[in-house]
DOKELO-743753 format. One record per residue: residue number from 1; residue in three letters; x, y, z of N, C-alpha, C in turn. Coordinates in Angstrom, 1 decimal, always signed. Layout:
+-----+---------+--------+--------+--------+--------+--------+--------+--------+--------+--------+
: num : residuo :    n_x :    n_y :    n_z :   ca_x :   ca_y :   ca_z :    c_x :    c_y :    c_z :
+-----+---------+--------+--------+--------+--------+--------+--------+--------+--------+--------+
: NUM :     ala :      X :      Y :      Z :      X :      Y :      Z :      X :      Y :      Z :
...
+-----+---------+--------+--------+--------+--------+--------+--------+--------+--------+--------+
END
This chain:
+-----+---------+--------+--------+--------+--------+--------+--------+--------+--------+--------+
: num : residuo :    n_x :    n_y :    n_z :   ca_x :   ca_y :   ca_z :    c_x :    c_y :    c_z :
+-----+---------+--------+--------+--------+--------+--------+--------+--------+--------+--------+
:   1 :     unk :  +12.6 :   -7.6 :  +10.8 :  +12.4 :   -6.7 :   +9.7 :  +11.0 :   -6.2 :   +9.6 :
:   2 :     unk :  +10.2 :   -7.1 :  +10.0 :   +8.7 :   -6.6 :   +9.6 :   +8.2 :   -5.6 :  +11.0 :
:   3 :     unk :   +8.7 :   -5.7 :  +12.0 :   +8.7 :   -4.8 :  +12.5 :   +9.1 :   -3.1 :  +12.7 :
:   4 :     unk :  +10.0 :   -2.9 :  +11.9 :  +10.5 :   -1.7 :  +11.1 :   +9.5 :   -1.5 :  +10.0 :
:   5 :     unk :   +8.8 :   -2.2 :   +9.6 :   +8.3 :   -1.3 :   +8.6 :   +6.9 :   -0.5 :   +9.1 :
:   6 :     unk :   +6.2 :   -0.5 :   +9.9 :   +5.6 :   +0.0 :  +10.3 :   +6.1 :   +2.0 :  +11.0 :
:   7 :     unk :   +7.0 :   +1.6 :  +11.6 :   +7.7 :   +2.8 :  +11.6 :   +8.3 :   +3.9 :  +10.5 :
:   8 :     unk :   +8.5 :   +3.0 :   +9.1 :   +9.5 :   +3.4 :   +7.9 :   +8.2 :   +3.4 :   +7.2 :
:   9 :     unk :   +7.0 :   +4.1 :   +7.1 :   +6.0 :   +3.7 :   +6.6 :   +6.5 :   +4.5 :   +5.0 :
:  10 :     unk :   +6.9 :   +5.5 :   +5.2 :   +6.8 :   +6.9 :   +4.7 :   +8.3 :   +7.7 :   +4.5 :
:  11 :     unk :   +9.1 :   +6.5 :   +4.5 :  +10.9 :   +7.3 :   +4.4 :  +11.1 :   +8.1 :   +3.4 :
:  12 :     unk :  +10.7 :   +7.7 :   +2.2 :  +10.9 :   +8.0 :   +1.1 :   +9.8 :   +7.3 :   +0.1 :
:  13 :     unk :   +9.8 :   +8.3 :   -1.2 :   +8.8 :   +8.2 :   -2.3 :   +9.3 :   +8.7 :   -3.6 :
:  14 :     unk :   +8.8 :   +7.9 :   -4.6 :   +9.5 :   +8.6 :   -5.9 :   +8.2 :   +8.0 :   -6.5 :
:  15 :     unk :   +8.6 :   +8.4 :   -8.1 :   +6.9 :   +8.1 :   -8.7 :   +7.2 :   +7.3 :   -9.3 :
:  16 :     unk :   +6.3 :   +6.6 :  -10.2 :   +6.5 :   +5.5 :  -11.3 :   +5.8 :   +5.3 :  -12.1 :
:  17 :     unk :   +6.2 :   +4.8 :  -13.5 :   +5.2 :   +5.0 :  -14.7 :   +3.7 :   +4.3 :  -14.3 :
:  18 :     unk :   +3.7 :   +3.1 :  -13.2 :   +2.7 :   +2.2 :  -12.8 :   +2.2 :   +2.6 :  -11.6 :
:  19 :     unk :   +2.8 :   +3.5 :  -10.9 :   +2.1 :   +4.1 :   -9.8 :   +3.4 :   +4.9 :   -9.0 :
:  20 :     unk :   +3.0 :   +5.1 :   -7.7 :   +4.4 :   +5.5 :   -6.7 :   +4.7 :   +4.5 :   -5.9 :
:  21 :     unk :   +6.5 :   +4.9 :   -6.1 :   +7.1 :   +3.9 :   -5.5 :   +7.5 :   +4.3 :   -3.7 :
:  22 :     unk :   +7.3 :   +3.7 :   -3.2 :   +7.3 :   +4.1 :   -1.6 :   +8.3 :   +2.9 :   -0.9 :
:  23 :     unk :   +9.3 :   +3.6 :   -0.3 :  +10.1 :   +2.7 :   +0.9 :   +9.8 :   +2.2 :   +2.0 :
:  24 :     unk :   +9.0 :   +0.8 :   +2.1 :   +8.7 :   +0.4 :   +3.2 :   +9.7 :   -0.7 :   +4.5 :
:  25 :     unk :  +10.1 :   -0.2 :   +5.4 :  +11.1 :   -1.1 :   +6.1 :  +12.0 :   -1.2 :   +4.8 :
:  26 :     unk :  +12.4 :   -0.3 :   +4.2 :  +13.8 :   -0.5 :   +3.3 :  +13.3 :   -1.3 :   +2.2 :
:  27 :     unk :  +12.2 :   -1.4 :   +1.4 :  +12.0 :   -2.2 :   +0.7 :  +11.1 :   -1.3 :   -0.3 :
:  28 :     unk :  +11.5 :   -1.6 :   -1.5 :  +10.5 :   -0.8 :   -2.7 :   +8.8 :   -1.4 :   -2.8 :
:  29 :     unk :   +7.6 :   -0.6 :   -2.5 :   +6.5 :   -1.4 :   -3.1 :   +6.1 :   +0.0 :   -3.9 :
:  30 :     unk :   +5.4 :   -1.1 :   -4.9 :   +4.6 :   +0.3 :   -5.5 :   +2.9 :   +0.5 :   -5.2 :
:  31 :     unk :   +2.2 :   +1.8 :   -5.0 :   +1.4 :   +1.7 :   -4.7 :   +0.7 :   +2.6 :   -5.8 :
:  32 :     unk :   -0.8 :   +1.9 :   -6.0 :   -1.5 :   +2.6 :   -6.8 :   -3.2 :   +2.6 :   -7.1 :
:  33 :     unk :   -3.7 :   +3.4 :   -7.8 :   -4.5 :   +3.4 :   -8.1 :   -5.5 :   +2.2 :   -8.8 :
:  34 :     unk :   -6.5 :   +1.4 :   -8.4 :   -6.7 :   +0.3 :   -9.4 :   -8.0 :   +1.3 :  -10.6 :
:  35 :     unk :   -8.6 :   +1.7 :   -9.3 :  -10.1 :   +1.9 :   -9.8 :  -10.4 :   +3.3 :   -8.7 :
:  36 :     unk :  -11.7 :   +4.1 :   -8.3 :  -12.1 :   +5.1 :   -8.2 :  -12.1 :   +5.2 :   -6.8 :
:  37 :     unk :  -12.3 :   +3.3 :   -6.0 :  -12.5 :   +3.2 :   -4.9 :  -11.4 :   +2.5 :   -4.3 :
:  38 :     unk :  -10.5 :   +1.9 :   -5.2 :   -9.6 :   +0.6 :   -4.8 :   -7.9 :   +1.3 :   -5.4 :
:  39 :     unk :   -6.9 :   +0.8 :   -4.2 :   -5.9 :   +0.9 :   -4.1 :   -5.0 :   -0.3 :   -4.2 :
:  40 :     unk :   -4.4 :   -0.1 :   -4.8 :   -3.1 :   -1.8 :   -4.5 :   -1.9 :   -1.6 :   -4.0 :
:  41 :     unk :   -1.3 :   -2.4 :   -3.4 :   +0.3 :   -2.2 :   -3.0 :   +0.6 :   -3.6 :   -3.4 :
:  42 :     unk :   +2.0 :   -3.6 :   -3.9 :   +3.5 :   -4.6 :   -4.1 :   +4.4 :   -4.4 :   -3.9 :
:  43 :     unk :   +5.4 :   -5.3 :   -3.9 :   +6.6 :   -5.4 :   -3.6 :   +7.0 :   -4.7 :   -5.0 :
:  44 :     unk :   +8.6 :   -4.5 :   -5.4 :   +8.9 :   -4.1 :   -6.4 :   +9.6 :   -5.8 :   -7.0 :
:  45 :     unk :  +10.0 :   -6.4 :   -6.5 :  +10.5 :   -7.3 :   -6.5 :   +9.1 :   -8.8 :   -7.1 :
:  46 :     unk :   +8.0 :   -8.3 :   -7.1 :   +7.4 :   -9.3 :   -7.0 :   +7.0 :  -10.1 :   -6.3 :
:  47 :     unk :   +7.8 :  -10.2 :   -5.1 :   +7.6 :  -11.3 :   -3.9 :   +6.3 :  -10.8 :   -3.0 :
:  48 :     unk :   +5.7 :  -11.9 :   -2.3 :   +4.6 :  -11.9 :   -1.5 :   +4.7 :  -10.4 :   -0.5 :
:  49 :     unk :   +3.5 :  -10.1 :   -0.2 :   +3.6 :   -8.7 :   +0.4 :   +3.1 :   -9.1 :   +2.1 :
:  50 :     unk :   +4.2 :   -8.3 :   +3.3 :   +3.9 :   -9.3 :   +4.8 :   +2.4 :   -9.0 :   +5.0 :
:  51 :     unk :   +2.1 :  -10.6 :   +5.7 :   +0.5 :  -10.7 :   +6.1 :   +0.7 :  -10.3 :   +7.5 :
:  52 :     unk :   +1.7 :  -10.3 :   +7.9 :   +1.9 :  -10.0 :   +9.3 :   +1.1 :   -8.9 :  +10.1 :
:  53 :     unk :   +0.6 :   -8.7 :  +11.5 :   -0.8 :   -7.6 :  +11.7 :   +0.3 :   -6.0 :  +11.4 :
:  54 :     unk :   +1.5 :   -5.7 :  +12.1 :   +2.5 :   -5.0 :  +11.8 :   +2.9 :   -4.4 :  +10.2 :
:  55 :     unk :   +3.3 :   -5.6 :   +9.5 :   +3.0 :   -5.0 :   +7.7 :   +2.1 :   -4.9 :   +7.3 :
:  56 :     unk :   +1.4 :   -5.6 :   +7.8 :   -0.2 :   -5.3 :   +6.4 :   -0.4 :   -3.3 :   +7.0 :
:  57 :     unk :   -0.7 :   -3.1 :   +8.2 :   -0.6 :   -1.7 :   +8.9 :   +0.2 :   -1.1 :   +8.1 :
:  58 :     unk :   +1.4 :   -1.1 :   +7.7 :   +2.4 :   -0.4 :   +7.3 :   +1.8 :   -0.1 :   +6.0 :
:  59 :     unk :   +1.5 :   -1.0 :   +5.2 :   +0.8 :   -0.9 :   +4.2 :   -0.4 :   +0.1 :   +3.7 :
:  60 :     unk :   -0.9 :   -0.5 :   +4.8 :   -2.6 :   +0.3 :   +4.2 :   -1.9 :   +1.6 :   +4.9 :
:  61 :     unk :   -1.3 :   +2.2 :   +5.7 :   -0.8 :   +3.4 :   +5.9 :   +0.0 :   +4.0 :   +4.6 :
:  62 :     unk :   +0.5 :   +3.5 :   +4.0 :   +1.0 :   +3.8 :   +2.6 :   +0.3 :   +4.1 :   +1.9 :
:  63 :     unk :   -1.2 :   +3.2 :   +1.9 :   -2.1 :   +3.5 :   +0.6 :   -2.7 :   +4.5 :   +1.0 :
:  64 :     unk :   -2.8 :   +5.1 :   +2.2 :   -3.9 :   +6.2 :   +2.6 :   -3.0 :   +7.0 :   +2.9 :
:  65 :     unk :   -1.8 :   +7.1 :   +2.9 :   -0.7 :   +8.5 :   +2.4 :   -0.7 :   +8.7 :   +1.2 :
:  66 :     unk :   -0.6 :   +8.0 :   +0.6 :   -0.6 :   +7.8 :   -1.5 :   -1.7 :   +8.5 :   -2.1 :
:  67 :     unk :   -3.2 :   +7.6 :   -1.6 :   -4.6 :   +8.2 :   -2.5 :   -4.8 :   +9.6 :   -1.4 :
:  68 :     unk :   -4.6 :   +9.5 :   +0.0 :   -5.3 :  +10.8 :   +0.6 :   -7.0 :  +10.1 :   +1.0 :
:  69 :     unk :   -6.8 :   +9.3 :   +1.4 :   -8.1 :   +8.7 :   +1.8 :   -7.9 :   +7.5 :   +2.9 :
:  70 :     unk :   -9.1 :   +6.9 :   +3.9 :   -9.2 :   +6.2 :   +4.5 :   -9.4 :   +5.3 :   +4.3 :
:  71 :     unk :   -8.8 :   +4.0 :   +4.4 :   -8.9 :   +2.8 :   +4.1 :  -10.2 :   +1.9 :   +4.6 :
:  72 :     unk :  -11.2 :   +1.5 :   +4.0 :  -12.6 :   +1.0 :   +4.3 :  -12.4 :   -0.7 :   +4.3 :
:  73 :     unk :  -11.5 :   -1.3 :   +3.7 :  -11.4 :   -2.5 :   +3.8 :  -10.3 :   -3.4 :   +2.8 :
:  74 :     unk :   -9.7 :   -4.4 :   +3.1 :   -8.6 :   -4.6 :   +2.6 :   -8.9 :   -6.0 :   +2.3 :
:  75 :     unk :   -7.9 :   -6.2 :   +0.9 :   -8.0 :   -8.2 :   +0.9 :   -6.5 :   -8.4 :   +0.3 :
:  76 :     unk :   -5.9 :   -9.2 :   +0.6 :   -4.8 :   -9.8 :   -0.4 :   -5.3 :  -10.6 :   -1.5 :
:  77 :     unk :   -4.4 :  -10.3 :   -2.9 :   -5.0 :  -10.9 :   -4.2 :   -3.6 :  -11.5 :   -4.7 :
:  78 :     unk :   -3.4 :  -12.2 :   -5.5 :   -2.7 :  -12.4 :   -6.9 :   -1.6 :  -13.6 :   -5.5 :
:  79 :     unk :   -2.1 :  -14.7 :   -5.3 :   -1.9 :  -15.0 :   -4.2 :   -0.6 :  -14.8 :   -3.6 :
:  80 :     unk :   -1.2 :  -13.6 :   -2.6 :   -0.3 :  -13.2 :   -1.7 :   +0.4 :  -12.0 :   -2.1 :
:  81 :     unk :   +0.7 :  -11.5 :   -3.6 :   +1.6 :  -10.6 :   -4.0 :   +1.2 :   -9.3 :   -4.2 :
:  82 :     unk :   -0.2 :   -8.5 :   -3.5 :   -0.5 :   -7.7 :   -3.8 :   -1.7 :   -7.7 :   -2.3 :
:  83 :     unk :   -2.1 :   -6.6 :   -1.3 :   -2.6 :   -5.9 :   -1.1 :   -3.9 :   -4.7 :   -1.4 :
:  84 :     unk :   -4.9 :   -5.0 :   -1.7 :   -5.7 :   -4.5 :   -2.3 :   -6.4 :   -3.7 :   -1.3 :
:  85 :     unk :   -7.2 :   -2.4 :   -1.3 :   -7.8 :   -2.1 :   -0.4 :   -9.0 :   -1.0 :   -1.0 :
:  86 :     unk :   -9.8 :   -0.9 :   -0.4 :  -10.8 :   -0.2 :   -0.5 :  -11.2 :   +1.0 :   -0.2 :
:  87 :     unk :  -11.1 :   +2.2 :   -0.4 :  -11.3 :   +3.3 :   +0.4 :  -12.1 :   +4.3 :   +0.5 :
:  88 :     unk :  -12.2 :   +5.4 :   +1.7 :  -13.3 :   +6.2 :   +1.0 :  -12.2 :   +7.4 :   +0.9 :
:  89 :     unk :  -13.0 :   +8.6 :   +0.5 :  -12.1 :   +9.8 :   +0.2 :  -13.0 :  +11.3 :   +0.7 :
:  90 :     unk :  -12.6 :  +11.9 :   +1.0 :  -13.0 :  +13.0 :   +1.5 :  -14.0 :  +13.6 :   +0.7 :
:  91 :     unk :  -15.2 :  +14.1 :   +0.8 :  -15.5 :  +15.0 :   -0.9 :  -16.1 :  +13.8 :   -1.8 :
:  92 :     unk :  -16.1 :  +12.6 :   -1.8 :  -16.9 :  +12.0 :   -2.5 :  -17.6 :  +11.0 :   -2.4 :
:  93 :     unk :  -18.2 :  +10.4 :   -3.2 :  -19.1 :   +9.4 :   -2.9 :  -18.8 :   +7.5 :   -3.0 :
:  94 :     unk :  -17.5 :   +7.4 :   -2.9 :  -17.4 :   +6.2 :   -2.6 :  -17.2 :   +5.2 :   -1.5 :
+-----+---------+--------+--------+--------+--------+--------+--------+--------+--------+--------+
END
């Protein structure tokens, strides 16, 4: 399964009161804004988000289709259930 998601990075998107929800390998996460510089992803479900080198990829490719920015550095938080990443953005100074 975790191999599919890397290809399904981007199937589909809809938005959500908490951020956008994005279909990864057939699975809802939502992706969003924390702060100016920082992005998060989750599952919709709650459950732990893959550490795998394939999903996490999948991931931070989601978060830099989402903000429109390059991803500068990543950590897992809320243990394990969230994806955090760091980024910079075209045009500004972070």
């Amino acid at each position: 399964m975790l191999l599919g998601l890397l290809g399904c990075a981007t199937n589909a998107q809809l938005e959500s009161p908490t951020g956008r929800v994005m279909l990864i390998g057939g699975e809802g996460y939502i992706v969003e804004q924390l702060t100016a510089g920082t992005w998060t992803a989750m599952r919709k479900n709650g459950q732990r988000v893959p550490s795998s080198v394939t999903g996490k990829a999948a991931l931070l490719g989601a978060i830099e289709e989402a903000s429109g920015c390059k991803v500068t550095d990543s950590d897992y938080s809320q243990a394990g259930k969230q994806l955090d990443a760091q980024v910079r953005c075209p045009g500004h100074a972070n």
